[in-house]
C-alpha positions as CSV (number, residue, x, y, z in Angstrom):
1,X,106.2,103.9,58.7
2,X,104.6,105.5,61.5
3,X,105.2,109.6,62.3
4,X,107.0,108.2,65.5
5,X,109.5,106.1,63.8
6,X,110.5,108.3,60.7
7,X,111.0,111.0,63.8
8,X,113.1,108.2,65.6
9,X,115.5,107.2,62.5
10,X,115.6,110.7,61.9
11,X,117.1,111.6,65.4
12,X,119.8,108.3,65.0
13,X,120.2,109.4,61.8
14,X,121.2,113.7,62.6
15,X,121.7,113.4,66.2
16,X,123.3,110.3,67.7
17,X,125.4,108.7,64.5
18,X,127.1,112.0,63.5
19,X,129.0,111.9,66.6
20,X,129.5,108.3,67.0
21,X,131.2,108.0,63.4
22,X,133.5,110.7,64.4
23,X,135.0,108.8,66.9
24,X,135.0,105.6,65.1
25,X,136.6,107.1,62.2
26,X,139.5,109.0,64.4
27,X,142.4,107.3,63.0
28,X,144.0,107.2,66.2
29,X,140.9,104.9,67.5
30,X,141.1,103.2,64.4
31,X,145.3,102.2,64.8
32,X,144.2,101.1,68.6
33,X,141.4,98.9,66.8
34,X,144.0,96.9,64.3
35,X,145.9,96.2,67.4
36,X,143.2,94.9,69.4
37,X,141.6,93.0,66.4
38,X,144.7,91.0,65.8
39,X,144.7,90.1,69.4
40,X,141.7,88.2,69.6
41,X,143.1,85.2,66.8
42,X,146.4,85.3,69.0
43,X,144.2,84.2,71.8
44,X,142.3,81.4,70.4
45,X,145.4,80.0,68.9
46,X,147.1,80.4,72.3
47,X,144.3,78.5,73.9
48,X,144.7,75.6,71.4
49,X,148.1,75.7,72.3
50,X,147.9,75.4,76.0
51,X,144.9,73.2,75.5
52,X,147.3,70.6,73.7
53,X,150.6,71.1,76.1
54,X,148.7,71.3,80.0
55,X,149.1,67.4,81.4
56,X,145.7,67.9,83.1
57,X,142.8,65.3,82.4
58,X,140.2,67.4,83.9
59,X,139.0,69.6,80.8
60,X,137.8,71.9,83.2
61,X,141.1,72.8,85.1
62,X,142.7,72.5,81.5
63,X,140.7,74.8,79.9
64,X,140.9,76.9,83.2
65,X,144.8,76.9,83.1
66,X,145.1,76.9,79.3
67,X,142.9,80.3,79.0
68,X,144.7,82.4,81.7
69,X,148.1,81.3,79.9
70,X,146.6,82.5,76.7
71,X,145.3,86.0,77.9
72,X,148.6,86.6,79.5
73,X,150.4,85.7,76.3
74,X,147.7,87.7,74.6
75,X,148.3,90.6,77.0
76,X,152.5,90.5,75.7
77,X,151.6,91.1,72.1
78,X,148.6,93.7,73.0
79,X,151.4,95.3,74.6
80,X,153.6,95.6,71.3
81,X,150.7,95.6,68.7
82,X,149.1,98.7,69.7
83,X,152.0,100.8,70.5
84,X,152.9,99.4,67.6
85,X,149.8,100.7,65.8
86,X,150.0,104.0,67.2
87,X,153.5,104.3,66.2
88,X,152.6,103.9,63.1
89,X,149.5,106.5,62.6
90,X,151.8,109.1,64.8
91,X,155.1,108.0,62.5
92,X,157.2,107.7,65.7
93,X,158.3,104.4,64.8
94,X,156.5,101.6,64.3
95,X,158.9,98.9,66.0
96,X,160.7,101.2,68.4
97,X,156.6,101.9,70.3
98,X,155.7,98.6,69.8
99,X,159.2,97.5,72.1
100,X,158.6,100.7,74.0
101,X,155.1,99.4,75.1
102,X,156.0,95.8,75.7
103,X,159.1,96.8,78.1
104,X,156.8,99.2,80.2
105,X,154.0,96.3,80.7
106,X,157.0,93.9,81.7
107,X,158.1,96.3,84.1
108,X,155.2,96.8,86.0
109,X,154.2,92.9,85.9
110,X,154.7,91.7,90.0
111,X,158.0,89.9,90.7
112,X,157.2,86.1,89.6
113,X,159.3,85.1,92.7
114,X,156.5,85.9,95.1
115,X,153.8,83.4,93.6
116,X,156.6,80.2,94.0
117,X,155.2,79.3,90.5
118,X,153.8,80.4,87.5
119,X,149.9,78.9,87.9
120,X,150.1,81.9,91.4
121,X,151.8,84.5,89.2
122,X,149.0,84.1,86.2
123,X,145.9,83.5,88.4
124,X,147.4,86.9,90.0
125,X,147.4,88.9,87.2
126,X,144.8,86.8,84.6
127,X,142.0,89.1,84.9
128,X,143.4,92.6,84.1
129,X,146.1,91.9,82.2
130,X,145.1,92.0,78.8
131,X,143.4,95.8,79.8
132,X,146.8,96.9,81.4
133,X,148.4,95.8,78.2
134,X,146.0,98.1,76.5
135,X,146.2,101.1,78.6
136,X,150.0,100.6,79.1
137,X,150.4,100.6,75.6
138,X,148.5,104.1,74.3
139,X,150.0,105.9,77.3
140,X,153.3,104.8,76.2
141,X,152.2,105.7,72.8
142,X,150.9,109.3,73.7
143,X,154.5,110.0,76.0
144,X,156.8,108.6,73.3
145,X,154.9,110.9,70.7
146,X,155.0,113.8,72.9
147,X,158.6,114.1,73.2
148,X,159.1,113.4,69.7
149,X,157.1,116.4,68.6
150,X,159.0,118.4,71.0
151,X,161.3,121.2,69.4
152,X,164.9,120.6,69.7
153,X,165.0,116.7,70.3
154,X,166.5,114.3,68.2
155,X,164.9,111.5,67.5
156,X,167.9,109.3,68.8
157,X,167.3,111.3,72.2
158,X,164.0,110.7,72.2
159,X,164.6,106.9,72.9
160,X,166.7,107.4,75.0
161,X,164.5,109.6,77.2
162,X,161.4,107.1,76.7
163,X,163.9,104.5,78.0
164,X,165.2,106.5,80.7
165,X,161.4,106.9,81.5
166,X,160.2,103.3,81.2
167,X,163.3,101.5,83.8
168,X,162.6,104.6,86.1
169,X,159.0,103.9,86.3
170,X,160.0,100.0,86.7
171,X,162.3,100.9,89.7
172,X,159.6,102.6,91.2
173,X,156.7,99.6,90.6
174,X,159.2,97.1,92.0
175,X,161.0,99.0,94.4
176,X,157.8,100.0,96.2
177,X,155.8,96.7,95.3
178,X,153.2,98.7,93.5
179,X,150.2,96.5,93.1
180,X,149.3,97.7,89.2
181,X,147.0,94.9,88.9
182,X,145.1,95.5,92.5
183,X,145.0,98.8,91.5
184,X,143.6,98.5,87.9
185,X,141.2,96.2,89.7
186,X,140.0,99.2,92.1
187,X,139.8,101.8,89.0
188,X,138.0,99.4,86.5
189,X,136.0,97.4,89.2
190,X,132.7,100.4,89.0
191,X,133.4,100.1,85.0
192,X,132.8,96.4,85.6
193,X,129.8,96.9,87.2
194,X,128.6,99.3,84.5
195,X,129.3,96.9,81.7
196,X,127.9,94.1,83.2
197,X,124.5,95.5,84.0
198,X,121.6,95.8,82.0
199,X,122.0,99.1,80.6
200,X,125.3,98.8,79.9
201,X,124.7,96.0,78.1
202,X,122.2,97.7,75.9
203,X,124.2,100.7,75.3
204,X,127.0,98.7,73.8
205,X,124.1,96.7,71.8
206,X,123.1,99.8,70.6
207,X,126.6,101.3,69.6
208,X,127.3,98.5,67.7
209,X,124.5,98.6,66.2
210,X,124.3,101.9,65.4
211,X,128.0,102.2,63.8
212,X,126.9,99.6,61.8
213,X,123.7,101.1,60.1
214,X,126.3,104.1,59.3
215,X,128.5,101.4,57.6
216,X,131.0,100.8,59.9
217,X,131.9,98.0,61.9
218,X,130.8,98.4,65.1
219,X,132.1,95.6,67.1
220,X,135.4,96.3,65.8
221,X,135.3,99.6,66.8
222,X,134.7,99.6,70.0
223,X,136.5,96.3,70.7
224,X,139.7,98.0,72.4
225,X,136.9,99.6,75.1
226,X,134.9,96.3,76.0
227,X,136.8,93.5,74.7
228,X,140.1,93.5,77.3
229,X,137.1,94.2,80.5
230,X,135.1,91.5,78.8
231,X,137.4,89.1,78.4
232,X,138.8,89.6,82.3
233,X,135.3,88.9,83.4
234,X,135.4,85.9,81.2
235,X,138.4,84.7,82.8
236,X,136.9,85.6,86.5
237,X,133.7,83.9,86.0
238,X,136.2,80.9,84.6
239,X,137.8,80.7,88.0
240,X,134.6,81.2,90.0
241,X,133.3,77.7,88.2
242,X,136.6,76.0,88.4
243,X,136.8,76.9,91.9
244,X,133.2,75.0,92.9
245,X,131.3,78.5,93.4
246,X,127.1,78.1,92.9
247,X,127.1,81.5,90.8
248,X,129.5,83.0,89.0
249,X,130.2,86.8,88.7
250,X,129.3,88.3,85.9
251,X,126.5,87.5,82.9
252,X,128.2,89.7,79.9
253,X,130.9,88.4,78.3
254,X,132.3,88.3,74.9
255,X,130.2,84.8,74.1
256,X,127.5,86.9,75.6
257,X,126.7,88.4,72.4
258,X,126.7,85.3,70.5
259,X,123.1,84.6,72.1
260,X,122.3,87.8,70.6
261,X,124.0,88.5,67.5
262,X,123.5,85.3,65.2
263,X,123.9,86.4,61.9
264,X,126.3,88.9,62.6
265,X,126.2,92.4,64.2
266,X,122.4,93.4,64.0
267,X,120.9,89.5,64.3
268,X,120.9,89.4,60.6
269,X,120.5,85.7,60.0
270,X,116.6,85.5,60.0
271,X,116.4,88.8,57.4
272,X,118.8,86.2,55.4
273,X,116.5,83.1,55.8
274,X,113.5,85.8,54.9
275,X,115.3,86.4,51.5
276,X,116.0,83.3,50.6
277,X,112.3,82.6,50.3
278,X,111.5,86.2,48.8
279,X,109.0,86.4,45.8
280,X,111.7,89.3,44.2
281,X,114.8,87.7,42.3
282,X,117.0,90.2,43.4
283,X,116.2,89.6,47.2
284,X,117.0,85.7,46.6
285,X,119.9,86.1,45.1
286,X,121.4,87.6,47.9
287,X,120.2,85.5,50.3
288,X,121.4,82.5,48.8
289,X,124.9,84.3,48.7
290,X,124.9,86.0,52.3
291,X,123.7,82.6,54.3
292,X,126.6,80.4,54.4
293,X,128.7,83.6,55.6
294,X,125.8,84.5,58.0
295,X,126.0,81.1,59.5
296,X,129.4,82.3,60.9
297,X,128.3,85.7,62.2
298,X,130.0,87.3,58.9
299,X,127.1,89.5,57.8
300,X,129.1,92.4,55.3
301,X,127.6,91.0,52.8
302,X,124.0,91.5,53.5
303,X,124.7,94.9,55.3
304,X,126.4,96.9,52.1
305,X,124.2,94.0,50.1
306,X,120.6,95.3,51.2
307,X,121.5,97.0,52.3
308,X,121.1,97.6,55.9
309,X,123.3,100.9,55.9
310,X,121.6,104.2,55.5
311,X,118.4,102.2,54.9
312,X,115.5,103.8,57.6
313,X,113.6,101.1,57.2
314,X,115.6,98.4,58.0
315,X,117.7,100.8,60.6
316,X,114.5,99.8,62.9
317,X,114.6,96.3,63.4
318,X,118.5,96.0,62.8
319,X,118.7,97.9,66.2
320,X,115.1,97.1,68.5
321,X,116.1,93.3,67.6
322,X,119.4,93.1,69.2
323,X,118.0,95.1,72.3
324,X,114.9,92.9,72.8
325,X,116.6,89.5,72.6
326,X,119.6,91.0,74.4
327,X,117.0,92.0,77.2
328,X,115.7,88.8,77.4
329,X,119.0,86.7,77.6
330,X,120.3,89.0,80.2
331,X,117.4,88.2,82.4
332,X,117.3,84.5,82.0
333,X,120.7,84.7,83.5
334,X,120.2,87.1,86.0
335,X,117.3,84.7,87.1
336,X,119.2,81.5,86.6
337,X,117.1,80.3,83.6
338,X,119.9,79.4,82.3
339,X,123.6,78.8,83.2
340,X,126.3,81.9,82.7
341,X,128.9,82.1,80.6
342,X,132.2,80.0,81.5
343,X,134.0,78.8,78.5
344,X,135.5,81.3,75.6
345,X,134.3,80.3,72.5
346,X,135.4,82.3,69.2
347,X,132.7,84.1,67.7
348,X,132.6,82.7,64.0
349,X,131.0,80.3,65.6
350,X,126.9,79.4,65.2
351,X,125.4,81.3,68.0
352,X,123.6,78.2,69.3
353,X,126.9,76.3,69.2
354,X,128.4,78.6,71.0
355,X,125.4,79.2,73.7
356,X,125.6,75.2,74.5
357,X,129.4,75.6,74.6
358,X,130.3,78.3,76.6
359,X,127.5,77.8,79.2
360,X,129.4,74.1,79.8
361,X,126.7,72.4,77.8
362,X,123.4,74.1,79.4
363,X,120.7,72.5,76.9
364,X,118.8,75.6,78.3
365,X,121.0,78.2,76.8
366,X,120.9,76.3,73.4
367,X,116.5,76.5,73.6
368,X,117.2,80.3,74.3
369,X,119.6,81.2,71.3
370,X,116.7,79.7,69.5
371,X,114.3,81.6,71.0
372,X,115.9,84.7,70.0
373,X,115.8,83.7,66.2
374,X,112.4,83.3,66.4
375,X,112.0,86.5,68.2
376,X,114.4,88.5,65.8
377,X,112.1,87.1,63.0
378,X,109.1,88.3,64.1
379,X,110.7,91.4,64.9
380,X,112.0,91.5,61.4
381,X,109.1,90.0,59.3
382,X,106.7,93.6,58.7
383,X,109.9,95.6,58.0
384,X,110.9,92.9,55.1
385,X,107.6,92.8,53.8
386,X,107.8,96.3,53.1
387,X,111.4,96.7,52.1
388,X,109.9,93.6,49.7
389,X,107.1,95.3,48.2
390,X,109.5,98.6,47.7
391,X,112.2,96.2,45.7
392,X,109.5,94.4,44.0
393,X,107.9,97.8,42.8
394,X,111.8,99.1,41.6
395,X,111.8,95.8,39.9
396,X,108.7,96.5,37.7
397,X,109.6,99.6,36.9
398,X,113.1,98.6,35.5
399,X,111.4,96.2,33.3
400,X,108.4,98.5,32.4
401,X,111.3,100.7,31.3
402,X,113.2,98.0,29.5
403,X,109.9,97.3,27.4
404,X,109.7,100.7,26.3
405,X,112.9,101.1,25.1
């Protein structure tokens, strides 16, 4: 390894981790994190749901329909799970915040009567909801702990107060037709921007990535900062197609980073197929047990298996890959190469199933998620050779040692 990289993986490793594994250790971060997490099954088996009940024989207006039904569903249990969370960690009450949280984000949902039915009152609210559940939610979280720890209130008052609180702030949202979602849509709009530029793009890449090589798991924990403002733009650049519109909105999306992280977080799956055929045992051996897992973007096994944590050498291409291919697929959709995002698709699933899929069955996007595996292996093929030749070396000298005893 060159002076230039053992001075890189020594800055990530003293400079820019440290502080990132702070926060992604907080174990208030962390009880936002379980709530978010359990959100994102909710939402798939919502879409099922929907999917199955909408009498709509154009899949496109059904899926349309079916996913803004289940983000706003999604968006009612955000509301409970996290406060629920954070009730927990803070030992306010686990159920009392999680009811606290779900009756402020009703109250500030616009009166249904306006829209004349409930396809108006969803397409309304369907692209911020799920992050107003989330930021409704921890600032209902943070109040109700607030007075809690306050000297000289009961914890039988403090409900009250908190309920007081929550019907007043209603009044107000309704009384005055408050626009909450208009609003969240002027606050988060430059955020959007930021996120779904090239940069910002990379710099989550790179956080995830970078958690990950200190052994936690990255996506997870920033998914309650990206996941509700990725999902909205998922649901806006829905709308835009089903509405007939040449391009829609915005490139990253949650399936986004299926293109990019096949394998798992890191674009794992061609170090897997790379083991598989190693010369060293040891090497095989894992592959054969991490691919079938890889296949389905579960990679834990080959991370702690490695592993890829705390491991310079491997720290090199687990990030520069990502970053590269991520580069690459952002610009064939900037240019039009190939078609945008439009359809959610879980993320379990095989990257190139998923890049056909969600692009509404672009054969283009399905040649580029291949592209990037080859890309990701050539990235990845030096870096194994060496990390080979080190394990194969460790393996000699274990059995030199055995022979001698």
């Amino acid at each position: 390894m060159s002076l230039s990289m053992s001075g890189f993986t020594k800055w990530l490793e003293n400079r820019l981790m440290p502080p990132l594994m702070r926060l992604a250790e907080k174990k208030s971060v962390v009880a936002a994190q379980k709530g978010i997490i359990y959100c994102i099954p909710v939402l798939i088996v919502f879409i099922i749901f929907f999917l199955l009940l909408f009498p709509i024989t154009n899949f496109n207006s059904r899926f349309l329909e079916s996913f803004r039904a289940a983000l706003f569903m999604t968006s009612l249990f955000a509301s409970f799970l996290v406060a629920y969370k954070l009730g927990e960690y803070w030992k306010t009450g686990r159920v009392i915040s999680g009811i606290m949280g779900f009756l402020l984000f009703t109250a500030t949902l616009p009166v249904y009567a306006k829209f004349h039915s409930i396809y108006g009152f969803i397409t309304h609210i369907s692209t911020m909801c799920l992050i107003s559940a989330v930021v409704i939610a921890m600032i209902t979280s943070y109040v109700f702990r607030y007075i809690n720890i306050r000297k000289g209130v009961k914890r039988s008052y403090s409900i009250i107060i908190m309920g007081v609180l929550i019907i007043f702030s209603g009044f107000l949202i309704q009384h005055f037709e408050i626009n909450l979602y208009s609003f969240l849509d002027y606050v988060f709009k430059p955020i959007l921007i930021a996120g779904d530029s090239l940069p910002g793009m990379l710099a989550v890449i790179g956080i995830i990535c970078i958690l990950w090589m200190g052994g936690v798991n990255g996506g997870i924990a920033i998914a309650p900062i990206v996941a509700p403002l990725y999902l909205g733009m998922l649901a806006a650049n829905t709308s835009a197609f089903q509405a007939g519109q040449s391009h829609v909105p915005y490139i990253v999306t949650p399936p986004f980073f299926n293109f990019i992280f096949q394998g798992g977080g890191g674009t794992t799956l061609p170090l897997v197929v790379m083991m598989l055929f190693s010369k060293v045992k040891k090497l095989r051996k894992l592959g054969k047990v991490a691919i079938l897992p890889s296949i389905f973007n579960i990679n834990e096994v080959v991370i702690y298996g490695a592993p890829v944590v705390m491991n310079p050498l491997l720290w090199i291409p687990f990030l520069f890959a990502p970053l590269v291919i991520g580069t690459i697929t952002y610009l064939a959709m900037y240019f039009h190469l190939v078609s945008k995002v439009i359809y959610f698709i879980p993320g379990f699933v095989p990257g190139v199933v998923v890049a056909y899929l969600s692009t509404g069955g672009d054969y283009r996007a399905l040649i580029l998620a291949v592209i990037n595996l080859v890309i990701a292996a050539v990235i990845y093929y030096p870096f194994f050779i060496a990390y080979e030749k080190i394990k194969a070396k460790e393996a000699d000298e274990t059995m030199e040692g055995c022979i001698e005893q």
